[in-house]
C-alpha positions as CSV (number, residue, x, y, z in Angstrom):
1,X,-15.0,79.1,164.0
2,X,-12.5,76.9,162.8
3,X,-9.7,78.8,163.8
4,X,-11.5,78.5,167.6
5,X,-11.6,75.0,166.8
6,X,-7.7,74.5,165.9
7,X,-6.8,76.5,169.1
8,X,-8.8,74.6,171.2
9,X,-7.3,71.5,169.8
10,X,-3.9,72.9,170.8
11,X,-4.9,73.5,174.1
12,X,-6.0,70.2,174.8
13,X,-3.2,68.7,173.0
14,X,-0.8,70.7,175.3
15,X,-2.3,70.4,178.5
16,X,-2.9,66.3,177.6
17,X,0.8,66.3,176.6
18,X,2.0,68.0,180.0
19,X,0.1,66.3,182.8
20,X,1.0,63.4,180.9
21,X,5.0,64.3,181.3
22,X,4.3,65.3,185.0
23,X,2.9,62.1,185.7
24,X,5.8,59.8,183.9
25,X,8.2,62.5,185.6
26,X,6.7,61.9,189.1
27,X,7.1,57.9,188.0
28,X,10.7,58.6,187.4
29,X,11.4,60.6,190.7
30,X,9.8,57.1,192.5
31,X,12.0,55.0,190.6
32,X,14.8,57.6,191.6
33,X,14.0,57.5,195.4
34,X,13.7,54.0,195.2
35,X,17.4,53.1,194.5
36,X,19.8,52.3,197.1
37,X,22.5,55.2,196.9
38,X,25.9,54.7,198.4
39,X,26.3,56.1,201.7
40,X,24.9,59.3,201.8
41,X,26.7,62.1,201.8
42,X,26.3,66.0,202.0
43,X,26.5,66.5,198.6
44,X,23.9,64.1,198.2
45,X,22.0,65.7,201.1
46,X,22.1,69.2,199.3
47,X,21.0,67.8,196.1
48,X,17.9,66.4,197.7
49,X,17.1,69.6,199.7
50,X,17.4,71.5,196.3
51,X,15.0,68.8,194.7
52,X,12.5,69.5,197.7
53,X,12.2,73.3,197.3
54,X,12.1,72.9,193.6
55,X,9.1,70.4,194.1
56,X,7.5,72.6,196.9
57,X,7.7,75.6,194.4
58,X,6.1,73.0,191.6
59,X,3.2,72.4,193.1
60,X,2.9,75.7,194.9
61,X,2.0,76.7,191.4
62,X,-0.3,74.0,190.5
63,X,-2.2,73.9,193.5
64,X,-2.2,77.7,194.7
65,X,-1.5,77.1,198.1
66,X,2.3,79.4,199.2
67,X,5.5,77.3,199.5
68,X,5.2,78.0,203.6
69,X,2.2,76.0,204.0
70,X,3.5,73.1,202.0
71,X,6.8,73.1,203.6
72,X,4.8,73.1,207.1
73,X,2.4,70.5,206.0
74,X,5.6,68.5,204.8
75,X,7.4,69.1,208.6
76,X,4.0,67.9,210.2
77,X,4.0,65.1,208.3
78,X,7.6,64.5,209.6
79,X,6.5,64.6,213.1
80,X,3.7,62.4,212.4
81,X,6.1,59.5,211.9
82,X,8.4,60.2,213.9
83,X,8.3,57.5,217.1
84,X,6.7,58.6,220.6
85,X,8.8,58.2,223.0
């Protein structure tokens, strides 16, 4: 029993410790976005598109739903705001 115990402590301890370190890292990324870059440029523009499909990936594993329908959920979301002409 105690050896049931202990693991189950380290699981808690683990899981507290990592959704704790995905919220400060989502905090981070905010205060990341937030800034006001230089001009942009493409290097820039890559980095961020690599940052995108590493995110979509991300939560494609926390949330069980495939990378395509986040991405297209992301592109609705695009057309959403975009102004009607």
């Amino acid at each position: 029993m105690k050896l049931e115990r202990n693991n189950d402590e380290k699981l808690q301890t683990a899981y507290a410790a990592a959704k704790a370190d995905i919220a400060n890292l989502l905090g981070w990324f905010d205060c990341e976005l937030a800034k006001d870059p230089p001009a942009p440029t493409w290097s820039r523009a890559g980095s961020l598109e690599s940052t995108r499909s590493w995110l979509i990936d991300a939560l494609s594993v926390l949330s069980g739903h495939s990378p395509e329908a986040i991405a297209d959920s992301l592109a609705e979301s695009r057309i959403d705001t975009e102004p009607q002409a």
